[in-house]
Legacy VTK file of the C-alpha trace (Angstrom):
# vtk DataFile Version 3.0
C-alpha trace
ASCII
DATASET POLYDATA
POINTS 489 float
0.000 0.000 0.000
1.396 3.538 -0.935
1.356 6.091 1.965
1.541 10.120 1.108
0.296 11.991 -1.035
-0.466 11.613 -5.036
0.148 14.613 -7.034
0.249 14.290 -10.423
0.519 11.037 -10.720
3.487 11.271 -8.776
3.418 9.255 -4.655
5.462 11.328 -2.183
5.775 11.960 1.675
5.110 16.099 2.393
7.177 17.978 4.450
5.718 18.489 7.278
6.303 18.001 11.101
2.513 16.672 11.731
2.688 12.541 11.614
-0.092 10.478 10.419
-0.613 7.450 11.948
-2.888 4.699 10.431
-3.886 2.534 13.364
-6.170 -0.273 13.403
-8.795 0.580 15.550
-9.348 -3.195 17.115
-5.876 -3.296 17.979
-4.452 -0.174 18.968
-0.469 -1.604 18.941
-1.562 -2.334 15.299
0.299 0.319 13.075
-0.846 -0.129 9.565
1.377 3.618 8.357
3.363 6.314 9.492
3.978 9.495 7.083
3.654 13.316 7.221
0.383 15.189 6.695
-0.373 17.342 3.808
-0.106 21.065 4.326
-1.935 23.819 2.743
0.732 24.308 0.172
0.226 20.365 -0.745
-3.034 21.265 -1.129
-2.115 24.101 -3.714
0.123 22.110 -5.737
-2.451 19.489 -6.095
-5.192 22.310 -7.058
-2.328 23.195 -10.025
-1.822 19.555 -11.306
-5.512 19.276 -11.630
-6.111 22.513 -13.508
-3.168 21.643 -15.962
-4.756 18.141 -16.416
-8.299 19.559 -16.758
-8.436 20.563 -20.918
-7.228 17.512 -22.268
-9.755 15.236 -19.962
-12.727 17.258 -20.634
-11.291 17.018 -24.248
-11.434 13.148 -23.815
-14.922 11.884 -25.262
-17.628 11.022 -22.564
-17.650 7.344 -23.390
-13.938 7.416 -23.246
-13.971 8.300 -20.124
-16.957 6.127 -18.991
-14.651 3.090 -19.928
-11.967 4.336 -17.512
-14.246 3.535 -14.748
-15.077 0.609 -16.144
-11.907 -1.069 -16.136
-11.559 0.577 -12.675
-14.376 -1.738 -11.537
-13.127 -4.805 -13.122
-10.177 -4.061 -11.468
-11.762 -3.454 -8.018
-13.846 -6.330 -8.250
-10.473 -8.581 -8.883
-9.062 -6.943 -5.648
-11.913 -7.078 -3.918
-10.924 -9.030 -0.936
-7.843 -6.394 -0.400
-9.797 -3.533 -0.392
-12.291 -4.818 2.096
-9.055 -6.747 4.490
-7.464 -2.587 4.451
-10.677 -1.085 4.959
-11.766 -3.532 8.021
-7.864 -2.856 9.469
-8.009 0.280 9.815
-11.548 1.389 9.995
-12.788 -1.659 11.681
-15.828 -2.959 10.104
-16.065 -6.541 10.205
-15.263 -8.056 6.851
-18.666 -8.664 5.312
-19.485 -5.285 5.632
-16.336 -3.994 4.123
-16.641 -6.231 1.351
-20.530 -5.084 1.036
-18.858 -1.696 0.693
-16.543 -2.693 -1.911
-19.401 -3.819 -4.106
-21.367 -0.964 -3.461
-18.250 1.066 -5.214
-18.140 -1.341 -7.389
-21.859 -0.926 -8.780
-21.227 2.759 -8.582
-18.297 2.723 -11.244
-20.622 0.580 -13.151
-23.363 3.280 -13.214
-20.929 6.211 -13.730
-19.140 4.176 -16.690
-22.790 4.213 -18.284
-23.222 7.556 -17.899
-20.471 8.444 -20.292
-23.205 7.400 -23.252
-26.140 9.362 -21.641
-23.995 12.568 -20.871
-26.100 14.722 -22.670
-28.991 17.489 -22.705
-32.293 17.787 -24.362
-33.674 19.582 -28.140
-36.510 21.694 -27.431
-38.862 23.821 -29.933
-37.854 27.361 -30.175
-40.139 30.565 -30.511
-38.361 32.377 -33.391
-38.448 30.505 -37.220
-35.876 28.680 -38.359
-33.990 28.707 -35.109
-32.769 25.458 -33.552
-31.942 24.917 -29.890
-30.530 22.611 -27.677
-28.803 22.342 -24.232
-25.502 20.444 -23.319
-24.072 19.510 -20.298
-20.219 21.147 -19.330
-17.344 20.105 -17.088
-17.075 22.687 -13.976
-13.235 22.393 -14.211
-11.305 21.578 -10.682
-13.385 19.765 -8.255
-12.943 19.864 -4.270
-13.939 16.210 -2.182
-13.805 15.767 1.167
-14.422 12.567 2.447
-15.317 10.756 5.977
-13.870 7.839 7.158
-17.012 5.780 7.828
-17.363 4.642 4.425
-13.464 4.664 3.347
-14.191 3.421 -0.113
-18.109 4.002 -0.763
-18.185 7.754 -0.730
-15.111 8.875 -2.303
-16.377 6.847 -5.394
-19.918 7.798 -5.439
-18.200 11.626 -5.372
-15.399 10.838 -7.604
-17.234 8.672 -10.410
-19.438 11.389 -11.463
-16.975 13.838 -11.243
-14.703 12.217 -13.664
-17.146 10.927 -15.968
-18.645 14.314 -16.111
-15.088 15.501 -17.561
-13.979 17.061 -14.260
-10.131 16.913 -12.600
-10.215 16.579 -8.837
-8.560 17.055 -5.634
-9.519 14.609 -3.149
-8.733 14.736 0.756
-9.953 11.809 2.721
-10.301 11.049 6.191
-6.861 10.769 7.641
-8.028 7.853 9.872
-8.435 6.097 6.282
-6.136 6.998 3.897
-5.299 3.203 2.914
-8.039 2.900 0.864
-8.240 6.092 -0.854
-4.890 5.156 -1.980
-5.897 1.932 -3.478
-8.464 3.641 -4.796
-6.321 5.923 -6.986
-3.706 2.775 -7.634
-7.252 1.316 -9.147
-7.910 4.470 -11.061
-4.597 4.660 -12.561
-4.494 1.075 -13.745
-7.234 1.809 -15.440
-5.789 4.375 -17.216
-6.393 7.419 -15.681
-4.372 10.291 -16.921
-1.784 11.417 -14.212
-3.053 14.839 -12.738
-6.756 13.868 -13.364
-6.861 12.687 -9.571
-4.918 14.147 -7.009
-4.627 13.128 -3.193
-3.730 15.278 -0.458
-3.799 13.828 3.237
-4.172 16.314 5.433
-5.815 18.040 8.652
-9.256 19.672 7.368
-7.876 22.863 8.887
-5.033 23.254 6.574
-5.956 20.580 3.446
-9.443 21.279 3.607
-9.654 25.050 4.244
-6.953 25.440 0.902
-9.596 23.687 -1.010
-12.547 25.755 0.116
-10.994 28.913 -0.240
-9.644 28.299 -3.681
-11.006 30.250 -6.701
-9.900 27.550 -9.380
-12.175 25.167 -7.493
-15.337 24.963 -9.198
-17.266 22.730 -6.815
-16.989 21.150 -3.459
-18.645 17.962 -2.082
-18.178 16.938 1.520
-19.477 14.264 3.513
-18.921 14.641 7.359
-20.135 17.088 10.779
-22.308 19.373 10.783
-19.935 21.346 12.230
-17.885 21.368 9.526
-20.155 21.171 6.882
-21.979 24.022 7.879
-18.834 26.409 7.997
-17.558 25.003 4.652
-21.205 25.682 2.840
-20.980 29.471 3.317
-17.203 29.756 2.499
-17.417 28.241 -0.510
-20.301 29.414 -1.686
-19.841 33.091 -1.151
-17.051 32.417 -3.832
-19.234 31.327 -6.111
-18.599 27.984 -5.648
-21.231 24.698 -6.247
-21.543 23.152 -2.905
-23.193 19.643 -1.763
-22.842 18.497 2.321
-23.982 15.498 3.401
-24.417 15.514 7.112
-25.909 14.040 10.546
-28.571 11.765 10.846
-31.146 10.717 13.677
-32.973 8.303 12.005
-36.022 6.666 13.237
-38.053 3.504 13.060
-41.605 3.645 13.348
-43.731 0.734 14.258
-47.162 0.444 13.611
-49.838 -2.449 16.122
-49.916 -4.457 12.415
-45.903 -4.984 12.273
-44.332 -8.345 11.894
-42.029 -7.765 14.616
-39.855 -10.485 13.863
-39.252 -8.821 10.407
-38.778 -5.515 12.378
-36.667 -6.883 15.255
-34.159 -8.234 12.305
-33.923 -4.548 10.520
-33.612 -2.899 13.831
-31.101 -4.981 15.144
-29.292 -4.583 11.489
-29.883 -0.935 11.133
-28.984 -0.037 14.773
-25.460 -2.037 15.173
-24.122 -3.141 11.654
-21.000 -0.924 11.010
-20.850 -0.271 15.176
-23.537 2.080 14.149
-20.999 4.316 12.649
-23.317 5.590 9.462
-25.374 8.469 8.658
-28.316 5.622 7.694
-28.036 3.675 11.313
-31.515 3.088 13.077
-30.509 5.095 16.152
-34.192 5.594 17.291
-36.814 3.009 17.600
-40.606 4.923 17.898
-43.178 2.492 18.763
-47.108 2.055 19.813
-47.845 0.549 23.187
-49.208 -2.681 22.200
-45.945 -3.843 20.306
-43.272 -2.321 21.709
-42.356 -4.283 25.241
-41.872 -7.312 23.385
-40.686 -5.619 19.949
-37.569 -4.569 22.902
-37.595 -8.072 23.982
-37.217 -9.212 21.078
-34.478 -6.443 19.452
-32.434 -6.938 22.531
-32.537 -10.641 22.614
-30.762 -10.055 18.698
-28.546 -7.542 19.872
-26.985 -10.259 22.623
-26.778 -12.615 19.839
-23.870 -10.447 18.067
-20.434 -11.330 18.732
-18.118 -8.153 19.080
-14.264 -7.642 18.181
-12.104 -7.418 15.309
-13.605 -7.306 12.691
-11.205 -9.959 10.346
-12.445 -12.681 12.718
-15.341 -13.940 10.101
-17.444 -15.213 12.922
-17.514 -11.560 14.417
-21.187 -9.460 13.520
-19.600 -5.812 15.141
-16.306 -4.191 15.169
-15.018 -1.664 17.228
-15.345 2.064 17.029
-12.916 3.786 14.902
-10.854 5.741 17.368
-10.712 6.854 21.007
-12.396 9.952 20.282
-15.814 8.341 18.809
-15.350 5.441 21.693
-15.289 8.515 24.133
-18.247 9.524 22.670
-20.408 6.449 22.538
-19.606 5.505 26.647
-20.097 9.613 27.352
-24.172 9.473 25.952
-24.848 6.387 27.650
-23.615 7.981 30.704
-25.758 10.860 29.444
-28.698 8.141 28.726
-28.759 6.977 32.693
-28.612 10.765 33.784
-31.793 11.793 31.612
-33.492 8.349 33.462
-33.888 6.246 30.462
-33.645 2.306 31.391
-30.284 0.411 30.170
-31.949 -2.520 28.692
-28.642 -4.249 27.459
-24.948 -3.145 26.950
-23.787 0.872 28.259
-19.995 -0.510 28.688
-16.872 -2.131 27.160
-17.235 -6.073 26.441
-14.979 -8.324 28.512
-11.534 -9.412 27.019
-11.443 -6.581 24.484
-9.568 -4.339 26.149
-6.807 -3.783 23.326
-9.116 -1.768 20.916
-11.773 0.628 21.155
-15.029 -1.366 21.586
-18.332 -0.736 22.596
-21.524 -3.155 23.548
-24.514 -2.799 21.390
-26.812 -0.667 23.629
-30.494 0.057 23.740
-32.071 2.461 26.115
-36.141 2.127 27.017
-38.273 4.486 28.253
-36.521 7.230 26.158
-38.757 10.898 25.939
-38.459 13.136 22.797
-36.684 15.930 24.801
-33.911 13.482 25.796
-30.486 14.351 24.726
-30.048 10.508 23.417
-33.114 10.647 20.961
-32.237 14.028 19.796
-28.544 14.050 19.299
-26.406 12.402 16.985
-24.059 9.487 18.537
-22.845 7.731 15.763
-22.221 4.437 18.186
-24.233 1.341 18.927
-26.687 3.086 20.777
-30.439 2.508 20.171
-33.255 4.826 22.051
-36.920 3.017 22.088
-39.357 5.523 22.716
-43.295 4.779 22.893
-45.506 7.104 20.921
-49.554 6.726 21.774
-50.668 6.669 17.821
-49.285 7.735 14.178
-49.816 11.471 14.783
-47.525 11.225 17.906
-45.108 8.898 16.568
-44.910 10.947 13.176
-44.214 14.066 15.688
-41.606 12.603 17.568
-39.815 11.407 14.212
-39.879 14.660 12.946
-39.146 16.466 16.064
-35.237 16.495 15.674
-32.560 18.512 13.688
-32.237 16.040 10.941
-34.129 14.155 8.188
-31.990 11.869 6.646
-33.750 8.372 6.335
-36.412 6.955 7.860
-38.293 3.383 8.400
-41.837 2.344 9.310
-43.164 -0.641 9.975
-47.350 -1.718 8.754
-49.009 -3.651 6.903
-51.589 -0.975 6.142
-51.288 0.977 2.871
-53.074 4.182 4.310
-50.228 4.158 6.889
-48.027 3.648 4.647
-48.429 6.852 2.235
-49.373 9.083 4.878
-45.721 7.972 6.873
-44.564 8.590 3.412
-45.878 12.290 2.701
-45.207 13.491 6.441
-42.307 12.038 7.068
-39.518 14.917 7.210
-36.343 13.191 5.233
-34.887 12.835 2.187
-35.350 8.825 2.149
-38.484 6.502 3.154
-38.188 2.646 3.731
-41.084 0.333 4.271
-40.878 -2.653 6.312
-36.791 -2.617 5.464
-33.769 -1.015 7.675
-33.326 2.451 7.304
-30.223 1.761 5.680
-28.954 1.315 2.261
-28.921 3.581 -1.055
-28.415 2.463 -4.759
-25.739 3.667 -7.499
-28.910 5.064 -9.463
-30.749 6.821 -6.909
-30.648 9.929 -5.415
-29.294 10.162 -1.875
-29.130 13.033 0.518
-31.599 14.673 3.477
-33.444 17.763 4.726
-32.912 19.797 7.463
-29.381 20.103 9.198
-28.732 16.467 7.348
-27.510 18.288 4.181
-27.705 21.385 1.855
-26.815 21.424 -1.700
-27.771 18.945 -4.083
-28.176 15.342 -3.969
-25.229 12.406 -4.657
-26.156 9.555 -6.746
-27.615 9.053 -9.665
-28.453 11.672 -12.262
-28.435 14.299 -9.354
-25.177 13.340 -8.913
-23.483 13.762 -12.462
-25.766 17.262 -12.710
-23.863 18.577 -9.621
-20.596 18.318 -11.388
-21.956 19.699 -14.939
-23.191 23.146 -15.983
-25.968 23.494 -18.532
-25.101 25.272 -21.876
-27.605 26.679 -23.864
-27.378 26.762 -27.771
-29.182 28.820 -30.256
-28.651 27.987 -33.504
-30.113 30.640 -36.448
-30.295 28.885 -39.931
-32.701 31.599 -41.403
-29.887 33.565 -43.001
-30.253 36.710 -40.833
-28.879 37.367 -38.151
-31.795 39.443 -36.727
-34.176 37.851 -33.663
-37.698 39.314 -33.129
-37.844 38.812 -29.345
-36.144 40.164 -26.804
-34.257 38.773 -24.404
LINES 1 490
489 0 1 2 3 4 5 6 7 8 9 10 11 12 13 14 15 16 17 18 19 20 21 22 23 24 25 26 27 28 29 30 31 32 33 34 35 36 37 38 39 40 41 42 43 44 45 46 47 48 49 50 51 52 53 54 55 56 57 58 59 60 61 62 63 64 65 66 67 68 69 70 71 72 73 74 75 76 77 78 79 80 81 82 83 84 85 86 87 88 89 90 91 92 93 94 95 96 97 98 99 100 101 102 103 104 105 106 107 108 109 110 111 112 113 114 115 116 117 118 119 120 121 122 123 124 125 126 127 128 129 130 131 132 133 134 135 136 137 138 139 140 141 142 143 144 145 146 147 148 149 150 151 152 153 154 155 156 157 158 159 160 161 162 163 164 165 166 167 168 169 170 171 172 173 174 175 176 177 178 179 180 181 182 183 184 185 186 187 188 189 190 191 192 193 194 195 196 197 198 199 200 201 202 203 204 205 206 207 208 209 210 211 212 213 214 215 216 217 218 219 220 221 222 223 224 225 226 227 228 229 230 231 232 233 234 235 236 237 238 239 240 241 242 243 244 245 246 247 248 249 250 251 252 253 254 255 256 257 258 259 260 261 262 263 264 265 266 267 268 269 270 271 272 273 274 275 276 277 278 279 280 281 282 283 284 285 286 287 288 289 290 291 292 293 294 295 296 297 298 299 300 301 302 303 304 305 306 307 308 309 310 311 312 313 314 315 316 317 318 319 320 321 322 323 324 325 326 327 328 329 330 331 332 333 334 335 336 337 338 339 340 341 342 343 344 345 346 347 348 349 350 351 352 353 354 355 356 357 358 359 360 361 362 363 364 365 366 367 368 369 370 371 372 373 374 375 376 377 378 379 380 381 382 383 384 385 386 387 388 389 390 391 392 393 394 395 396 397 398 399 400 401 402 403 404 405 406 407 408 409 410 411 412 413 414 415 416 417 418 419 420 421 422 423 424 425 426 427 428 429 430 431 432 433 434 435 436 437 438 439 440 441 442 443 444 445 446 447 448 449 450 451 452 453 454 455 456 457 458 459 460 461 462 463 464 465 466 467 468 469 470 471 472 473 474 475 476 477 478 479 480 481 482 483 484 485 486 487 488
């Protein structure tokens, strides 16, 4: 695995006196890298490659460029099982879910490739005789991603592939807790024939890296994925540039189920949704919002799954949850349970380390009854295995508490009632619905994103996706032999 930075094609080790260390997060005397952090003037040089490589790729046909990423996922699919070993070593998802990841990318550079044949606008009928006009889709130029390290190899595709296909040169920062596979990533990417300068990789603080990339004029557009925090700085700063902007943000997301639910069905999603990926995604169940004749033994039954998982590291096939990614988000998780018992909620099952596990940074899958709506652990983001079950009287209270938080990512409900269903559907505030299914999970052709503090910007994905990194041209084209138009405009 290369370590550094990629600029212009070229793999080197900044100078700087800031150390990254890539440490596997199940075993903490595990030290998977050592090199120095980008700077800010990294970050510059990497903006310069880009712009120098921009003409000739946006000069390179569509479809051309649509094959690149589809040798990249031939490629990815033959290295699947090293992308997904990396990306459970040092992020710490257990291995099926890492290699679930990998495909995900995978069908992603699939879609992407395909879009290099439908890269195109629309004729339409024009007012003025003889006259005809059409619209067609532009590069931006130099493109600005910054990536999380929940979803190592996921996100900086689903970001990346449309950029490129689009005709686009980028500079891409990941999460410095995951650079490993953002640099097999662009090892995949040039083997598949990627010009040298098209992609460039900077690993770096977001204070230094990141803030040279926001504040840049030659970059067009920035996507980030991360804290609201952050994201909400970075949208103003880039925009007031003139800069396109997408953030992808926090999450709450809720479950809702409904008297008619099969709860062993729902038990199996919750339990899935809730502590798959140590409930370190902006998709994880994280609140459970149930009527009172289902939802003591819907808790029975979700914490009699959640004692069925086996925690530690994550290469061990037989283990269903890996550890948190770093001190910082263990910290985290173990300081809102404490919050959980302060606010009086009842610890049904976990709220501590597991036994034996003491080399890593692991948490037990915990679910909280008895949880109110003006409790800090049904309102707040944890991004942990930590599950709040909350008891709503009917749909009109349990569609208020669902919407009565910050975010609107994703949602779930649970019925086999069709009214329910499309009324959940319309009221529900978030920028995804699932029926009787885990609120996780997206698809390389659909759009995905949220309302409220979960994002602003456009949607990733799908067509939205590719439109983010395109501008529409219109054309007028006069075949009347005068060069005089009766309207105007």
């Amino acid at each position: 695995m290369r370590t550094g930075s990629c600029i212009g094609g070229e793999w080197y080790h900044p100078r700087s006196e800031r150390v990254i260390r890539n440490v596997n997060p199940a075993d903490t005397s595990d030290v998977i890298a050592e090199f120095p952090a980008a700077t800010a003037a990294d970050a510059e040089r990497a903006i310069d490659a880009a712009q120098a490589a921009f003409r000739a790729w946006r000069n390179t046909p569509a479809p051309e460029r649509g094959r690149v990423l589809w040798r990249a996922a031939d490629i990815a699919r033959r290295r699947t099982d090293e992308i997904a070993q990396l990306m459970t070593r040092e992020q710490g998802k257990i291995l099926r879910e890492a290699r679930g990841e990998v495909v995900k990318g995978i069908n992603v550079l699939e879609y992407n490739a395909g879009e290099g044949f439908r890269l195109g606008g629309e004729t339409l009928p024009s007012e003025i005789a003889d006259t005809f006009i059409y619209t067609i889709r532009r590069p931006l130029g130099v493109v600005g991603l910054i990536t999380p390290w929940n979803f190592p190899w996921a996100i900086p595709v689903w970001k990346m592939a449309p950029a490129l296909v689009a005709g686009n040169t980028v500079v891409f920062k990941p999460a410095a807790l995951t650079p490993g596979c953002a640099a097999l990533l662009l090892e995949i990417l040039e083997e598949a024939g990627l010009p040298k300068g098209v992609v460039n990789m900077v690993v770096g603080s977001g204070s230094d890296v990141g803030a040279a990339i926001v504040d840049d004029p030659r970059v067009r557009a920035v996507s980030f994925t991360g804290s609201n925090e952050v994201g909400m700085a970075l949208y103003p700063r880039a925009a007031a540039r003139g800069a396109k902007v997408t953030c992808e943000m926090g999450g709450k997301n809720a479950v809702v189920v409904m008297p008619d639910a099969d709860l062993t069905r729902t038990a199996t999603a919750i339990v899935g949704g809730a502590f798959g990926s140590t409930g370190q995604r902006c998709t994880a169940t994280s609140r459970v919002i149930a009527l009172p004749s289902v939802k003591d033994e819907l808790v029975e039954r979700v914490a009699e799954g959640a004692r069925k998982l086996k925690v530690g590291p994550g290469l061990d096939e037989s283990v269903d949850m890996g550890p948190a990614v770093d001190a910082q988000q263990w910290q985290t998780d173990l300081d809102y349970i404490a919050v959980g018992r302060q606010e009086g909620a009842r610890l049904v099952l976990g709220g501590g380390r597991p036994a034996g596990l003491e080399g890593g940074y692991f948490v037990e899958p915990t679910i909280f009854d008895g949880v109110k709506p003006d409790m800090r652990i049904f309102r707040e983001e944890i991004f942990g295995p930590v599950l709040s079950v909350c008891q709503a009287t009917d749909l009109d209270e349990a569609i208020r508490f669902a919407n009565g938080v910050e975010f609107g990512l994703t949602t779930s409900i649970f019925t086999q009632d069709v009214n329910t269903i499309l009324r959940y559907v319309e009221e529900a505030e978030v920028g995804m619905v699932h029926v009787n299914e885990p609120t996780i999970g997206g698809e390389a052709q659909l759009p995905f994103g949220g309302t409220k503090a979960t994002g602003v910007g456009p949607r990733e994905m799908g067509e939205e996706g590719v439109h983010f990194y395109t501008e529409l041209k219109t054309v007028f084209i006069n075949y009347s032999g005068s060069a005089e138009r009766s309207l105007i405009r």
